[in-house]
FILUMLUM-827501 format. One record per atom (N, C-alpha, C): residue in three letters; x, y, z. Coordinates in steps of 0.05 Angstrom, whole numbers, plus 5000, padded with zeros to 4 digits. Example, Ala and Ser with C-alpha at 12.3 -4.5 7.8 and 13.67 -1.06 7.14 Angstrom:
BEGIN
ALA526448865156/ALA524649105156/ALA526449345156/SER525749555142/SER527349795143/SER525850015157/
//
This chain:
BEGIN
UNK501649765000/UNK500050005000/UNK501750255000/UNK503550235008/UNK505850525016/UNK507150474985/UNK507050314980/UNK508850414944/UNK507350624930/UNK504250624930/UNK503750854916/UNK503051184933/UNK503851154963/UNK503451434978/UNK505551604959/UNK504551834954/UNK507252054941/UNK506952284962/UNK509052314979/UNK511152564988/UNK511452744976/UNK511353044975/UNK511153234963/UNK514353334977/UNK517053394984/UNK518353545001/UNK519253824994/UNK518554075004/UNK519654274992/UNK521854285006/UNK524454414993/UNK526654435012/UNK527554125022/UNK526853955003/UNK528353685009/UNK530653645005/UNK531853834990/UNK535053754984/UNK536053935008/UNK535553905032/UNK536554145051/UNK537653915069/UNK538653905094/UNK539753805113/UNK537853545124/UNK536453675138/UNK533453475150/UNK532453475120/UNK532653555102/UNK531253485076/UNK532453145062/UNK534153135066/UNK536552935055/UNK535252665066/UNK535852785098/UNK535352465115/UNK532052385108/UNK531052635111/UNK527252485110/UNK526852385084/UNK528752435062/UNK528552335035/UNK527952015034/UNK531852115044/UNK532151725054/UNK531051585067/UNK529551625085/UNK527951505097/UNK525451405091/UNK523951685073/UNK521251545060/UNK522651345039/UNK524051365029/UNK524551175001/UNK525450875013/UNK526850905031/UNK526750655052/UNK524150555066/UNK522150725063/UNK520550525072/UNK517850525045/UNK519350505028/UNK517150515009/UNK515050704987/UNK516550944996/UNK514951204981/UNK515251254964/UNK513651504947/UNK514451574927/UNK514951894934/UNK518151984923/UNK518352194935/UNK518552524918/UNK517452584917/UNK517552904896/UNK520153174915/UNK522053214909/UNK523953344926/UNK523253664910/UNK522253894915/UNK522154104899/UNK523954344910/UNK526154384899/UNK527654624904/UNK528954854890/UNK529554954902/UNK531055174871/UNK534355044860/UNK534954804873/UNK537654744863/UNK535654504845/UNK534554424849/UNK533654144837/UNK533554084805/UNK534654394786/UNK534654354765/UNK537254184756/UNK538854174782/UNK541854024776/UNK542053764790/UNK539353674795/UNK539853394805/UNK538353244786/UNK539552934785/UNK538252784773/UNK538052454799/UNK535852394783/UNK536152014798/UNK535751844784/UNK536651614788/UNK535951474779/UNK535051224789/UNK533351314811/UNK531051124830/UNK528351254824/UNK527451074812/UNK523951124804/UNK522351214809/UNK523151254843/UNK521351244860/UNK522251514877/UNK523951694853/UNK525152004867/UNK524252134845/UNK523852384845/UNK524352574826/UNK524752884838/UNK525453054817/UNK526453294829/UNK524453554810/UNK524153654825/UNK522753924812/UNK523854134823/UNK524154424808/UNK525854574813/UNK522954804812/UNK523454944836/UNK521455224848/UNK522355334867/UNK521255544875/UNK521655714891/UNK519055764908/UNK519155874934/UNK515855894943/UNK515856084942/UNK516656254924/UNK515356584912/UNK513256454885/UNK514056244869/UNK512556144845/UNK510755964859/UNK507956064856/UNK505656034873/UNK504655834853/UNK505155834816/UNK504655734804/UNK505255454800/UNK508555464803/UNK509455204798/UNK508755094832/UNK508955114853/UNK508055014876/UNK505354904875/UNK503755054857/UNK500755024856/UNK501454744842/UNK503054684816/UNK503354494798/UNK504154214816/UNK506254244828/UNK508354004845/UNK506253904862/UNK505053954875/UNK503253924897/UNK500553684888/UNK500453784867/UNK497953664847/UNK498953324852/UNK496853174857/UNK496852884871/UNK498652744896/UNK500053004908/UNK501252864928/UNK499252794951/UNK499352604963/UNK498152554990/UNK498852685011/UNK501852725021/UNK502852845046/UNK505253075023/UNK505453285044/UNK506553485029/UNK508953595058/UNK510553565058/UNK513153715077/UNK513253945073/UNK514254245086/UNK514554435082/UNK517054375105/UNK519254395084/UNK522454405100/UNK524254685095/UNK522354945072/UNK523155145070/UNK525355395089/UNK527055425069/UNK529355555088/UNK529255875083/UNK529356125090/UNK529056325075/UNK531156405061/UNK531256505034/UNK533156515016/UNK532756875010/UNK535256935015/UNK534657245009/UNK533457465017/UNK530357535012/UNK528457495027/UNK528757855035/UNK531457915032/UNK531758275037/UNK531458255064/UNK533558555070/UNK533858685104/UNK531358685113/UNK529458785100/UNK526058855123/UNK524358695123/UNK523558695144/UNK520858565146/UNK518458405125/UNK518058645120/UNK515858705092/UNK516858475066/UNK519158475054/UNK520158185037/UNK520958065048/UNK521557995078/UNK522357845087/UNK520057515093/UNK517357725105/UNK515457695109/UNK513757495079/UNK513457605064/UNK513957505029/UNK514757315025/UNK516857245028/UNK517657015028/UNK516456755051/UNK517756795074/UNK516356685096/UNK514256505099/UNK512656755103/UNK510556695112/UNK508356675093/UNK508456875065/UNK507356805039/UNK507856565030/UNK511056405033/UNK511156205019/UNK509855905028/UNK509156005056/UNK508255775073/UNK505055795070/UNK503655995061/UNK501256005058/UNK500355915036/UNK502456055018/UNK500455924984/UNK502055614983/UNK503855445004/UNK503755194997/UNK501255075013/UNK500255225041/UNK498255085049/UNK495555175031/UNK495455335021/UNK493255335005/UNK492555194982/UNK495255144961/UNK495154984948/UNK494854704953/UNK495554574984/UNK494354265001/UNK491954205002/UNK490754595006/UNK488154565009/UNK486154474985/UNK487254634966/UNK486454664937/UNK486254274922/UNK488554174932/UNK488553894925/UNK487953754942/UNK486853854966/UNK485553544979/UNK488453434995/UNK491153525003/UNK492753295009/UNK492053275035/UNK492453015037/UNK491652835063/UNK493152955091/UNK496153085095/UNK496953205110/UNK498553435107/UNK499253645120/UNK502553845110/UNK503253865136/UNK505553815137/UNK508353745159/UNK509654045156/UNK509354205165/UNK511454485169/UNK513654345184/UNK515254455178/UNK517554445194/UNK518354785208/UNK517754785232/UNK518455155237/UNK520555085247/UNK521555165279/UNK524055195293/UNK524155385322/UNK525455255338/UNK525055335366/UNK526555645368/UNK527555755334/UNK526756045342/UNK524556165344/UNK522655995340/UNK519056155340/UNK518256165368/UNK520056035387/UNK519556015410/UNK521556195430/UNK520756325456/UNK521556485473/UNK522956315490/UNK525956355492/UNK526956145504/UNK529756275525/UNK528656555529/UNK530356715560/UNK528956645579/UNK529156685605/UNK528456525629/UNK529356285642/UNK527656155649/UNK528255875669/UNK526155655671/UNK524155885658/UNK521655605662/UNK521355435630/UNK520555205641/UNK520455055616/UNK518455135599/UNK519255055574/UNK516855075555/UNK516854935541/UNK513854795539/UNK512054595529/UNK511354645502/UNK509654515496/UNK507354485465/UNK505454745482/UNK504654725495/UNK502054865505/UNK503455155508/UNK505055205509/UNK506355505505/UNK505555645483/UNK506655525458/UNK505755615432/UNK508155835427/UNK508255935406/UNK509856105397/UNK509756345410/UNK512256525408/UNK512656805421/UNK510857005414/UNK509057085446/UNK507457235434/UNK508557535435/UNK510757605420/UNK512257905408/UNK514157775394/UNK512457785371/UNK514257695341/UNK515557935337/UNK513958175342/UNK514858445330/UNK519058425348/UNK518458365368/UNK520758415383/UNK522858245371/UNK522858035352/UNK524357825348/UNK526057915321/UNK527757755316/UNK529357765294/UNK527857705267/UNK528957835243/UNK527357735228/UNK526657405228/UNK527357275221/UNK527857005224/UNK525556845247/UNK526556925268/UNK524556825293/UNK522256915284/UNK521257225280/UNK519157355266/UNK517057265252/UNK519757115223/UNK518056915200/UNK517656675210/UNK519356515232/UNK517156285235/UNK514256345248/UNK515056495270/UNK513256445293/UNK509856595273/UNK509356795247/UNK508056895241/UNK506856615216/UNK508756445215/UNK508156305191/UNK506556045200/UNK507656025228/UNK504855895246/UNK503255935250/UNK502156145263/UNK501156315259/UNK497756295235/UNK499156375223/UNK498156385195/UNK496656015178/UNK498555865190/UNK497755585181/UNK495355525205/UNK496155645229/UNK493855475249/UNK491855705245/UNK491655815232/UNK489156085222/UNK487455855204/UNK488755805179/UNK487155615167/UNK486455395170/UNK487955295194/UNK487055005199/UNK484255015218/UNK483555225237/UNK481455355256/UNK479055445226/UNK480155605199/UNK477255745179/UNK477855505164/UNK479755435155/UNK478355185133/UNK479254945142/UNK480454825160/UNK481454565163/UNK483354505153/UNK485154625148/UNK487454515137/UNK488754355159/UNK489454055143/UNK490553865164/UNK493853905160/UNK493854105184/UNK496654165183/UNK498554065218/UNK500754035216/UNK502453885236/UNK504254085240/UNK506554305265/UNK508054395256/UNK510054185277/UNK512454245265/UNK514854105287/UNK516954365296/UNK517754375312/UNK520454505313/UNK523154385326/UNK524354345305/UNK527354205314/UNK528354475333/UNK530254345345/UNK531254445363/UNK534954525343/UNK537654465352/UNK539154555341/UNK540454285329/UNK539654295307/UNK540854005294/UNK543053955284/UNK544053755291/UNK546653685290/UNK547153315270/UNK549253335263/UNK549453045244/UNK551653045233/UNK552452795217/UNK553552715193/UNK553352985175/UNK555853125163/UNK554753335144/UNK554453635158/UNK553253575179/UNK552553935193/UNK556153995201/UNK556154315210/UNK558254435210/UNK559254265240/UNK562354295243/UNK563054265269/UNK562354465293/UNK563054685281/UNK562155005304/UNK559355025294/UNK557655065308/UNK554055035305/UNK554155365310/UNK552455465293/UNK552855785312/UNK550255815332/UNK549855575341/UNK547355625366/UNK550155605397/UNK552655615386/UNK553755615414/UNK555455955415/UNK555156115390/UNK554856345398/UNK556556425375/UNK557256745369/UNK558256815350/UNK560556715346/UNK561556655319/UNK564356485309/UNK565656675299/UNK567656765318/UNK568757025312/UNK571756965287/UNK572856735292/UNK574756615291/UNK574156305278/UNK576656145273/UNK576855845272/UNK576755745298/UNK577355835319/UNK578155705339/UNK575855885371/UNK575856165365/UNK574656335380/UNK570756355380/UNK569856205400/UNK566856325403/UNK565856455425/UNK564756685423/UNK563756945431/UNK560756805437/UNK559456615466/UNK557256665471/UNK555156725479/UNK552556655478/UNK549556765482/UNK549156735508/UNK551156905528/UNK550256885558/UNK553156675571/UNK552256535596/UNK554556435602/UNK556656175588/UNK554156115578/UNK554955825564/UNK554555575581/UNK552655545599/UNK553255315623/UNK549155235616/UNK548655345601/UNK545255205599/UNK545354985582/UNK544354785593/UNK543954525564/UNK542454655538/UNK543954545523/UNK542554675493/UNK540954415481/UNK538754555468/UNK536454405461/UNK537354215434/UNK540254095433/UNK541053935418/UNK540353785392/UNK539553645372/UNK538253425360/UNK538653395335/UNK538553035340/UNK541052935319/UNK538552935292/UNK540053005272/UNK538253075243/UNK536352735240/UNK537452485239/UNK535752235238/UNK533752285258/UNK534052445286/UNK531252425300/UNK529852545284/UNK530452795275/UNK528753015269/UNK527252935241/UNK527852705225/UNK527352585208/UNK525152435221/UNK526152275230/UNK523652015248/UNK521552125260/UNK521552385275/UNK519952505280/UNK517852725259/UNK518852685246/UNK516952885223/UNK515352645204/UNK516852365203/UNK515752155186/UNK513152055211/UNK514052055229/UNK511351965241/UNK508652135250/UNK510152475247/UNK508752655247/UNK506452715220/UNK507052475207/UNK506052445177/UNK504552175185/UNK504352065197/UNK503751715198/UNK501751735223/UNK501851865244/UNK499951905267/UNK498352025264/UNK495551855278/UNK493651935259/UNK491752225283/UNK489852345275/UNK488052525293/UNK490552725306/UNK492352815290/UNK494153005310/UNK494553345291/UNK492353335284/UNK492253605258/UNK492153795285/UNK492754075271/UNK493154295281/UNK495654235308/UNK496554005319/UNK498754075341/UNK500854215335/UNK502754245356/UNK505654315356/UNK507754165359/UNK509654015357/UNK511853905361/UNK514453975376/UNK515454005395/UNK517754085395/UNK520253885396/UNK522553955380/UNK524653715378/UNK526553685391/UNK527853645415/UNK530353735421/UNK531853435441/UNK533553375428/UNK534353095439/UNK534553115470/UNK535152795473/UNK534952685509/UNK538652865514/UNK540452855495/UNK543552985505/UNK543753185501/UNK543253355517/UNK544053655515/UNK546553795533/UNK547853795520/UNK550853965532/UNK551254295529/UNK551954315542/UNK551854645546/UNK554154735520/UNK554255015519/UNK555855105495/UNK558854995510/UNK560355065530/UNK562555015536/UNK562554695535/UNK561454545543/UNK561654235543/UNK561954175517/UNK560654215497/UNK560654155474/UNK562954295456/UNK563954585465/UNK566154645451/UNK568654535460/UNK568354415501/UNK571154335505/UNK570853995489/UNK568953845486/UNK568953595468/UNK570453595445/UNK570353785430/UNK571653775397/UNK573153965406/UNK574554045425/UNK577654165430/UNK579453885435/UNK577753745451/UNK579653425460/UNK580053315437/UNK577553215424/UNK578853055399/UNK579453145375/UNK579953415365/UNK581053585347/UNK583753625359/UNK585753655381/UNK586753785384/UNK587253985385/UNK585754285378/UNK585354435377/UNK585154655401/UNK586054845405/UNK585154955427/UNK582855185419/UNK580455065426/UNK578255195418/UNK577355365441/UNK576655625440/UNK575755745469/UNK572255835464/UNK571555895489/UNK569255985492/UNK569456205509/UNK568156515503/UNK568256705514/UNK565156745521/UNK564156775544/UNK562256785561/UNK561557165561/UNK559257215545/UNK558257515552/UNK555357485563/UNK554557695573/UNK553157785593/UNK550157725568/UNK547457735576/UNK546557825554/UNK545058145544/UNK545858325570/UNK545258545565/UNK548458695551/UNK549858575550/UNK552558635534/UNK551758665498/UNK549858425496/UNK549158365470/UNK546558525466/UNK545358555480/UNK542658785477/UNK544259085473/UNK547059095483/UNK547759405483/UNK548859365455/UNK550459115445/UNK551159265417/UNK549859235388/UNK546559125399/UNK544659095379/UNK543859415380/UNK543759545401/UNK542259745404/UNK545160035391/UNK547359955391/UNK549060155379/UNK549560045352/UNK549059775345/UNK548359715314/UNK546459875308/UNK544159875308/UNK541360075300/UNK541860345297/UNK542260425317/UNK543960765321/UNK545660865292/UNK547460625296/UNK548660645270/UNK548060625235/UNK545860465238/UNK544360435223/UNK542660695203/UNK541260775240/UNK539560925227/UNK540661255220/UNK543961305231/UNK545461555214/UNK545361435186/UNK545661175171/UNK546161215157/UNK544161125131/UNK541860985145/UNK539560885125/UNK537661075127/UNK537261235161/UNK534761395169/UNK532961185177/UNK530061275167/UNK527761145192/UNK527860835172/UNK529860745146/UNK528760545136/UNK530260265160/UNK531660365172/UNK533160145188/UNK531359945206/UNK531559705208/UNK530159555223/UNK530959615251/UNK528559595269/UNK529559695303/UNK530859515320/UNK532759525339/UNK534859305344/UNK532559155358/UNK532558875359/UNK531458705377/UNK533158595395/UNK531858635415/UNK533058605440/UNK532358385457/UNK529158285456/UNK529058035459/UNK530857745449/UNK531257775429/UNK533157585412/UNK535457495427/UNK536557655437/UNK538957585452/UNK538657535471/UNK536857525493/UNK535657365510/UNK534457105500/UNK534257095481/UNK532156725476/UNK534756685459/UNK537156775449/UNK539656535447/UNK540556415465/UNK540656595485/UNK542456445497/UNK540656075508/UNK538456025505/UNK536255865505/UNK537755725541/UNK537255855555/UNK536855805589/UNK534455705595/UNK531955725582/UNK529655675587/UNK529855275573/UNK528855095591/UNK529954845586/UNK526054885555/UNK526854605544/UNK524654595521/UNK523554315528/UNK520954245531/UNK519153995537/UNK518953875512/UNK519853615507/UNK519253525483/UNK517053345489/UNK515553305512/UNK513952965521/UNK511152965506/UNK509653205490/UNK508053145478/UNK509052965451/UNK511553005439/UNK512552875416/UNK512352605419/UNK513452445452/UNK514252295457/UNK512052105463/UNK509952275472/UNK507852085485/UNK506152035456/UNK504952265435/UNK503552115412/UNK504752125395/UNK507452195388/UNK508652045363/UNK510551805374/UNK510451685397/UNK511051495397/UNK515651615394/UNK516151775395/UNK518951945388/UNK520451835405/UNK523751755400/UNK525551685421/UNK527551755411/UNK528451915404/UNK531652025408/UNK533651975417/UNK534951935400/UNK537851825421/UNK538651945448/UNK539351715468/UNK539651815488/UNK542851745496/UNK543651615479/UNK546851535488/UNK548551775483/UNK550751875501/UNK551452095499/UNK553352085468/UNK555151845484/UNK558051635460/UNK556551735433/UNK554051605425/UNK552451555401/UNK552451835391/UNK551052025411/UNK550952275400/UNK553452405388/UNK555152435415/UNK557552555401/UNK559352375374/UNK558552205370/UNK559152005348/UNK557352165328/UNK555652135323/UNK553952255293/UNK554752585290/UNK554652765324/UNK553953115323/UNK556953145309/UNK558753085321/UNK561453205330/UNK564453035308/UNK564052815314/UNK566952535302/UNK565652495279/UNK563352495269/UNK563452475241/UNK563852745217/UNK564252935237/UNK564653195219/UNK567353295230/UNK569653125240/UNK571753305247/UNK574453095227/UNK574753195206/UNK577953215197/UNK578752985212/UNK580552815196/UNK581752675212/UNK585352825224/UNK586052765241/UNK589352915240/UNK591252795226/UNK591952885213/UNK594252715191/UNK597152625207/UNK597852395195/UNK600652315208/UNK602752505208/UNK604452635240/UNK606752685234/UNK604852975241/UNK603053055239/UNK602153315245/UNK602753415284/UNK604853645282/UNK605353645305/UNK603453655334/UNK600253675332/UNK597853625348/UNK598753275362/UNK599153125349/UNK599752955358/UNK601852945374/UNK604153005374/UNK606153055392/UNK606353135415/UNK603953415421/UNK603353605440/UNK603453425475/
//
């Protein structure tokens, strides 16, 4: 019966786009990948194909969409301009005319994928599914802004027309392939130097890209769970320093972590702007100052609604983790290289 379900993925050739590929085609799917690189891919498994769009082309989205059953929205913002206003356009427009077009064809589910920047994550208290996104988008980065409004916007239609929509939000994903320096452990000033979001001693909402896969495939497969929220963030979470002194040990490397305040980072958002606006005037975007409080992510994240109805389990072995996050993306040290000697 699953040989003839067809997968719609926008943004499948993306990171979490890759693994959920592999995965549906491993268990039998048929998979449609639509992106703006996809004019340069080819396959030659039957049971893949590639379409090339953009979610500004409302048309060709309208087209790709046509007979899929389940439809992914793995969209990344591309470009998208300094303000709001095209930022927004993209976003949150592109996430509407794909749910509209689900709507337009009848598909059986759409899987958003947003991200635990849509969520408020300065403080101490936990936050759940039942939180829901930040309510002062205005205060947020662009970025945080466009998810948290593009939810928003999907659970609008799923409340006036039903759209059977699912959102998830990974937390900071890590894998085979992702960078070694993540910039969720703070600005990468340097090769070796990170500058970060507060002290550096909060567990970070971690998660390995195969969860975040498994969890979006069953977020597609579980049934009566339209309109929820997801949040993703693995069982191993190491703080920014734990995780940068890990890949200082087995890099050799002397990697540091510099610990700032977060009103340090609210003062030089706020003399960025200043500066800004001598030289753009009133078109400058206003510094957000919340933002730098929800990096530094101190506020722990509840994943147990994922766990209890999608059935979700994440790796919990630390070894395993730092095996997939960290040793499969670090260089090996070549023989005779004086690190070894040290």
């Amino acid at each position: 019966m699953s040989e003839a379900i067809h997968a719609v993925l926008f943004g499948g050739a993306g990171f979490i786009g890759s693994q959920l590929t592999r995965l549906l085609l491993e268990r039998g799917y048929r998979v449609t990948v639509v992106s703006r690189s996809a004019a340069s891919r080819k396959s030659t498994n039957s049971m893949l194909s590639y379409r090339s769009a953009s979610v500004t082309q409302h048309d060709l989205i309208h087209e790709a969409i046509a007979g899929a059953d389940f439809v992914f929205d793995l969209t990344m913002p591309f470009g998208g301009g300094p303000d709001w206003e095209s930022f927004s356009n993209e976003v949150v427009g592109g996430a509407r005319a794909i749910a509209e077009s689900c709507l337009a064809h009848s598909v059986r589910r759409l899987i958003y994928t947003s991200s635990i920047s849509a969520l408020y994550l300065g403080g101490s208290r936990s936050v759940t599914e039942k939180e829901g996104p930040d309510s002062s988008p205005e205060e947020r980065s662009l970025y945080g802004r466009g998810k948290i409004e593009a939810e928003r916007a999907l659970l609008k239609l799923h409340s006036s027309k039903k759209l059977p929509v699912v959102i998830v939000r990974p937390g900071v994903v890590v894998g085979p392939g992702s960078r070694v320096l993540h910039g969720a452990l703070g600005d990468i000033v340097s090769d070796i130097h990170v500058f970060g979001y507060g002290s550096g001693t909060s567990p970070l909402p971690f998660v390995l890209v195969q969860d975040v896969a498994s969890a979006l495939f069953h977020a597609m497969i579980t049934p009566e769970i339209e309109g929820l929220s997801f949040n993703l963030a693995g069982d191993v979470r190491p703080t920014a320093r734990q995780y940068l002194e890990f890949i200082a040990r087995h890099s050799l490397r002397n990697f540091q972590f510099h610990p700032r305040a977060v009103w340090r980072i609210q003062l030089r958002e706020i003399l960025l702007y200043a500066a800004k606006r001598c030289i753009r005037g009133r078109s400058a975007e206003c510094a957000s100052l919340r933002d730098p409080a929800s990096l530094s992510m101190s506020a722990p994240i509840d994943c147990s609604l994922a766990k209890k109805l999608l059935g979700w389990q994440p790796v919990s072995d630390p070894d395993e983790f730092y095996k997939q996050a960290v040793l499969a993306n670090l260089p090996p040290i070549p023989a005779g290289d004086l690190r070894l000697s040290a």
